[in-house]
mmCIF file of the C-alpha atoms, coordinates in Angstrom:
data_MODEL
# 
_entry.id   MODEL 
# 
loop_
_atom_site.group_PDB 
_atom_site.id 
_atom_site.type_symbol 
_atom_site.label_atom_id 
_atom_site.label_alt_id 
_atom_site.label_comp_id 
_atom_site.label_asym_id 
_atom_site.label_entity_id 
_atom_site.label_seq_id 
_atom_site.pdbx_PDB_ins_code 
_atom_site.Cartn_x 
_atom_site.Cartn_y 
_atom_site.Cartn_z 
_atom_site.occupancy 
_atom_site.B_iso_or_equiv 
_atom_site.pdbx_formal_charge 
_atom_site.auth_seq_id 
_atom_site.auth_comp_id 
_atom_site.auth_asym_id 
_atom_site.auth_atom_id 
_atom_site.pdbx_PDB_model_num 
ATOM 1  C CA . UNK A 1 1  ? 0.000   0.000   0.000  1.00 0.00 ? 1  UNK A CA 1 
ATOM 2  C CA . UNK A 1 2  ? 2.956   2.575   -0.397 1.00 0.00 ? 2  UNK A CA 1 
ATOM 3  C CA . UNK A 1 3  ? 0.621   4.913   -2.778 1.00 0.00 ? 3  UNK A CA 1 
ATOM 4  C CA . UNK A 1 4  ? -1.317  5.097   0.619  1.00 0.00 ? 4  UNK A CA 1 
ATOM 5  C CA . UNK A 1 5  ? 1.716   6.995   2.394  1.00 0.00 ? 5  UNK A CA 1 
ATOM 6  C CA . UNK A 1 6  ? 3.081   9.085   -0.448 1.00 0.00 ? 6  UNK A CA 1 
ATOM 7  C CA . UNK A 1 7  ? -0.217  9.854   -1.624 1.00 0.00 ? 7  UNK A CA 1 
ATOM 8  C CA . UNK A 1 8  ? -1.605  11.417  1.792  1.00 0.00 ? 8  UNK A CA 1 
ATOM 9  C CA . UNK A 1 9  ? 1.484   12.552  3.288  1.00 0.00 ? 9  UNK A CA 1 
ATOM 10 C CA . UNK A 1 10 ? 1.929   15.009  -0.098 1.00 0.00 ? 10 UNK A CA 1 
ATOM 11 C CA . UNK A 1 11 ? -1.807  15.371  0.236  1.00 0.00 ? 11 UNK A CA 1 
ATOM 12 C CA . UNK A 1 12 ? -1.604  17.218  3.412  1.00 0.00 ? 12 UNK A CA 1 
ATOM 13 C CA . UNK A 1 13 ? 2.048   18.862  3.066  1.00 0.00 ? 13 UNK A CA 1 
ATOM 14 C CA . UNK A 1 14 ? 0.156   20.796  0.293  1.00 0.00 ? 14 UNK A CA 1 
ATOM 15 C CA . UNK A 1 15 ? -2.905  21.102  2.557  1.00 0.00 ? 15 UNK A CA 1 
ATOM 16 C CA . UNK A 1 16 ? -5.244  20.313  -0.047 1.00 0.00 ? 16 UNK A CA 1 
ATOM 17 C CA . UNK A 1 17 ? -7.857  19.496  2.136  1.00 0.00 ? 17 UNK A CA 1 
ATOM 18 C CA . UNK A 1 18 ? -8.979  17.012  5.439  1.00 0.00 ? 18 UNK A CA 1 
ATOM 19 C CA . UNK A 1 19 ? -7.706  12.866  5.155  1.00 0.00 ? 19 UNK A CA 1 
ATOM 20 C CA . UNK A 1 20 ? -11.003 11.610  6.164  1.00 0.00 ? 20 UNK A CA 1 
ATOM 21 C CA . UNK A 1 21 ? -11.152 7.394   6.754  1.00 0.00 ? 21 UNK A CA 1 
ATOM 22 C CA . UNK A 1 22 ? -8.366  5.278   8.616  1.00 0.00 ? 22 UNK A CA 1 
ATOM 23 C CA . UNK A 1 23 ? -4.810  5.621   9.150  1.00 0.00 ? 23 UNK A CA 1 
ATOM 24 C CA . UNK A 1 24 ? -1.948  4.250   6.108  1.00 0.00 ? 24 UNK A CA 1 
ATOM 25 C CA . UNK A 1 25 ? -0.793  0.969   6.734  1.00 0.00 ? 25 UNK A CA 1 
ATOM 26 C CA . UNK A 1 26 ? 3.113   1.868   7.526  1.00 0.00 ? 26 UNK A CA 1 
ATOM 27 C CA . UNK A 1 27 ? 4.175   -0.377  4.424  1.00 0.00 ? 27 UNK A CA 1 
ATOM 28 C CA . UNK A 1 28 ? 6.028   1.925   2.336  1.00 0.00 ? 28 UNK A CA 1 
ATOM 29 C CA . UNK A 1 29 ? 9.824   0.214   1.440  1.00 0.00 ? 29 UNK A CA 1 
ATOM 30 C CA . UNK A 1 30 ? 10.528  0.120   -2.013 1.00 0.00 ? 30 UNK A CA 1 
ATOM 31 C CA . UNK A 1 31 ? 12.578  -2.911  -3.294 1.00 0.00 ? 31 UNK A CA 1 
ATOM 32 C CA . UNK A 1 32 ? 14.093  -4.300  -5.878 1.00 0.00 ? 32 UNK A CA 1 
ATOM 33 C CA . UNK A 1 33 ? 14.768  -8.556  -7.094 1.00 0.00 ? 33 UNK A CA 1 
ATOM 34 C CA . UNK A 1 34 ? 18.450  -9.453  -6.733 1.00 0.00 ? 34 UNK A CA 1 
ATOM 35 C CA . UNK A 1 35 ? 19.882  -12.196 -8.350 1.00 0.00 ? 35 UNK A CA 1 
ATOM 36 C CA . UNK A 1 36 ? 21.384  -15.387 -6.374 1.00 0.00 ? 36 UNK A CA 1 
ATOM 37 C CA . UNK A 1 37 ? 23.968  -17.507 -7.863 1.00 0.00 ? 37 UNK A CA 1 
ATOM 38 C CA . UNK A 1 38 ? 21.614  -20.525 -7.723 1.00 0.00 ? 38 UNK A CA 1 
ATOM 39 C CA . UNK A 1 39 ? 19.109  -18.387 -9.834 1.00 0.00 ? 39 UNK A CA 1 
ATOM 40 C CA . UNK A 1 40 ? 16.881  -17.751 -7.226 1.00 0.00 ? 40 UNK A CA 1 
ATOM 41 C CA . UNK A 1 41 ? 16.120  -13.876 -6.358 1.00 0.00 ? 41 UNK A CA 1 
ATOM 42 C CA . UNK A 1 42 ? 15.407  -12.084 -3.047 1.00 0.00 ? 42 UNK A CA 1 
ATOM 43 C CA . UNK A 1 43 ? 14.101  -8.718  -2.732 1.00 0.00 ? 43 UNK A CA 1 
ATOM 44 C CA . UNK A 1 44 ? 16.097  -6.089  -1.503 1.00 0.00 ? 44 UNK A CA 1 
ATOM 45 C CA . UNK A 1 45 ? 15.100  -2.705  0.563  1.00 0.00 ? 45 UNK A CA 1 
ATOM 46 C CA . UNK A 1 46 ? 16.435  0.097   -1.719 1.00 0.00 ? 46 UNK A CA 1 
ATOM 47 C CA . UNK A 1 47 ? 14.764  3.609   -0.620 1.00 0.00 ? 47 UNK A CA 1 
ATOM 48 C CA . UNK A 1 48 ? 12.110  4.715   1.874  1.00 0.00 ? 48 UNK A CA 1 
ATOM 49 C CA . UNK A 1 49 ? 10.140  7.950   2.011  1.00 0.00 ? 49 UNK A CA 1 
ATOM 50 C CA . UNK A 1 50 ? 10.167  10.750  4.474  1.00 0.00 ? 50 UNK A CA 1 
ATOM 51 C CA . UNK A 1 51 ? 7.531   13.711  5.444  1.00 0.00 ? 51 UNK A CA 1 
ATOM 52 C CA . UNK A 1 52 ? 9.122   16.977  4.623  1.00 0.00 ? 52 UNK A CA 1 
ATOM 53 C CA . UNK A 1 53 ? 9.445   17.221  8.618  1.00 0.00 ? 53 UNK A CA 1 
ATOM 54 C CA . UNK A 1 54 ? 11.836  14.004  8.090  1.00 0.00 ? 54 UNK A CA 1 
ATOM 55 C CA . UNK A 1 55 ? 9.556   11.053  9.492  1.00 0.00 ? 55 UNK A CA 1 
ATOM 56 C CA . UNK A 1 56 ? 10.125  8.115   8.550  1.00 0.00 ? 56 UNK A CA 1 
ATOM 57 C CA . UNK A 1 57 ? 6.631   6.576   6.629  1.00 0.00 ? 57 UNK A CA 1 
ATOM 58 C CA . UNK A 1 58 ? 7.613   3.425   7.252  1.00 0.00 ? 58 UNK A CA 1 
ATOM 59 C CA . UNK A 1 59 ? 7.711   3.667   10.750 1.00 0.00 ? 59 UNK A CA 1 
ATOM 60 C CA . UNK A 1 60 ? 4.796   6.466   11.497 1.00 0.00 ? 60 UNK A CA 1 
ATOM 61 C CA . UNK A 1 61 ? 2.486   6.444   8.525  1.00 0.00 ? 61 UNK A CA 1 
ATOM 62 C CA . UNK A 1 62 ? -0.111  8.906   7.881  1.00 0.00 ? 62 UNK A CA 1 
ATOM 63 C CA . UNK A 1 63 ? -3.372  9.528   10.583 1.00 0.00 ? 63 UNK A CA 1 
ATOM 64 C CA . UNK A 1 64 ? -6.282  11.459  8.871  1.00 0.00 ? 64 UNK A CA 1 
ATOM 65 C CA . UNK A 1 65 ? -7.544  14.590  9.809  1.00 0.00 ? 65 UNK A CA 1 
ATOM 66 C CA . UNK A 1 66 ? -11.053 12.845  10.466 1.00 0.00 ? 66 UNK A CA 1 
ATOM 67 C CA . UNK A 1 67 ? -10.478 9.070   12.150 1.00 0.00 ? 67 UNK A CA 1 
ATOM 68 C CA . UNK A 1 68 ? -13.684 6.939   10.647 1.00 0.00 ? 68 UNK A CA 1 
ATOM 69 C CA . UNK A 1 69 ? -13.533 3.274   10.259 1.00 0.00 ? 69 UNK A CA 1 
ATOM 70 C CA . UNK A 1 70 ? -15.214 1.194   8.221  1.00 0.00 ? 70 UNK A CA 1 
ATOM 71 C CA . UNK A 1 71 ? -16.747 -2.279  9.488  1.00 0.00 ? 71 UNK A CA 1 
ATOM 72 C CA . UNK A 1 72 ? -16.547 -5.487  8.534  1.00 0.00 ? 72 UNK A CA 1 
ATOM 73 C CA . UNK A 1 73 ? -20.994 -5.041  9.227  1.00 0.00 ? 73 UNK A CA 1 
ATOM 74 C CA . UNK A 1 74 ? -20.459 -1.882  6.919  1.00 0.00 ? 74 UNK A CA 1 
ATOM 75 C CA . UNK A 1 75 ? -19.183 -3.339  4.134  1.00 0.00 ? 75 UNK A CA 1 
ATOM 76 C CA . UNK A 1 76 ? -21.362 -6.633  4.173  1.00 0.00 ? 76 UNK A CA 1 
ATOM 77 C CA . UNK A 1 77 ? -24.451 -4.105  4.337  1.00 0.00 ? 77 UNK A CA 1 
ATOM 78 C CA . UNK A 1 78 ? -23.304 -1.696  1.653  1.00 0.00 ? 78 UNK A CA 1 
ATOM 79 C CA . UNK A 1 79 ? -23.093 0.749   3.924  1.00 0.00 ? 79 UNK A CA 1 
ATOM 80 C CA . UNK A 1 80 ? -19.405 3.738   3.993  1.00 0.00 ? 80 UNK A CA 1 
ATOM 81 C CA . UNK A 1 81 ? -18.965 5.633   7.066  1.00 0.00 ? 81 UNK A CA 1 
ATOM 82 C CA . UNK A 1 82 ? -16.109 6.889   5.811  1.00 0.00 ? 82 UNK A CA 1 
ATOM 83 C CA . UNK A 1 83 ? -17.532 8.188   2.205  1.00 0.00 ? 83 UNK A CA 1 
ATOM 84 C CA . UNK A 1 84 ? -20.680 9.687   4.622  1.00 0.00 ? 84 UNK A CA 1 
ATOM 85 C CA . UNK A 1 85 ? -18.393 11.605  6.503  1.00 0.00 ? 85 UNK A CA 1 
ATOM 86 C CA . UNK A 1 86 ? -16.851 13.310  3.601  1.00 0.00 ? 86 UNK A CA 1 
ATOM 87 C CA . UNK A 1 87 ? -19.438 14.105  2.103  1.00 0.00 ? 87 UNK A CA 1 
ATOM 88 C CA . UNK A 1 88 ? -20.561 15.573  5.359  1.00 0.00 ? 88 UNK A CA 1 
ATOM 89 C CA . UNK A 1 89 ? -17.248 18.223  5.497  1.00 0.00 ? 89 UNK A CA 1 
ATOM 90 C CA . UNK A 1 90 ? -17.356 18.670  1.705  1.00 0.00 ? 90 UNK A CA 1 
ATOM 91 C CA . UNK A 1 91 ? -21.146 20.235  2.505  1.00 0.00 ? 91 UNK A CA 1 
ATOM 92 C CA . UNK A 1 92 ? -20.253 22.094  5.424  1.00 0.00 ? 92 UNK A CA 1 
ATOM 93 C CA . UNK A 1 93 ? -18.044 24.144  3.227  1.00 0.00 ? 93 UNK A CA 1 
ATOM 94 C CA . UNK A 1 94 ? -20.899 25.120  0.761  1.00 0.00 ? 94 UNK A CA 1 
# 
């Protein structure tokens, strides 16, 4: 999920608007396949990403501005708490 980190982090460093829904799931490492001598490959860590205050996504991830979570009962009755909810700011602001 590492567009989850980038994506909101840069989202609110530009302060676009609120991060309604959940916090990121902390799994931003990129790698990359290395070759063994047996032919076999491992992946590698090769970069992480970094707020512009220098955290460490990996470690912290993102929190939203609005914490909303979605159920497992939600989703089996087509209902999204976290979709209401934004909807709900968006029309506060009109």
């Amino acid at each position: 999920m590492s567009d989850a980190e980038v994506t909101s982090q840069g989202f609110k460093a530009l302060k676009l608007g609120q991060i309604v829904g959940n916090g990121t799931y902390r799994w931003i490492i990129f790698t990359s396949g290395v070759g063994l001598v047996d032919g076999s490959a491992v992946r590698m860590p090769g970069w992480g990403c970094y707020s512009l205050e220098g955290k460490d996504l990996e470690m912290t991830g993102v929190e939203p501005d609005i914490k909303v979570l979605n159920s497992f009962s939600d989703k089996v009755n087509g209902r999204d708490p976290q979709l209401d909810r934004a909807i709900e700011e968006i029309l506060k602001k009109l």
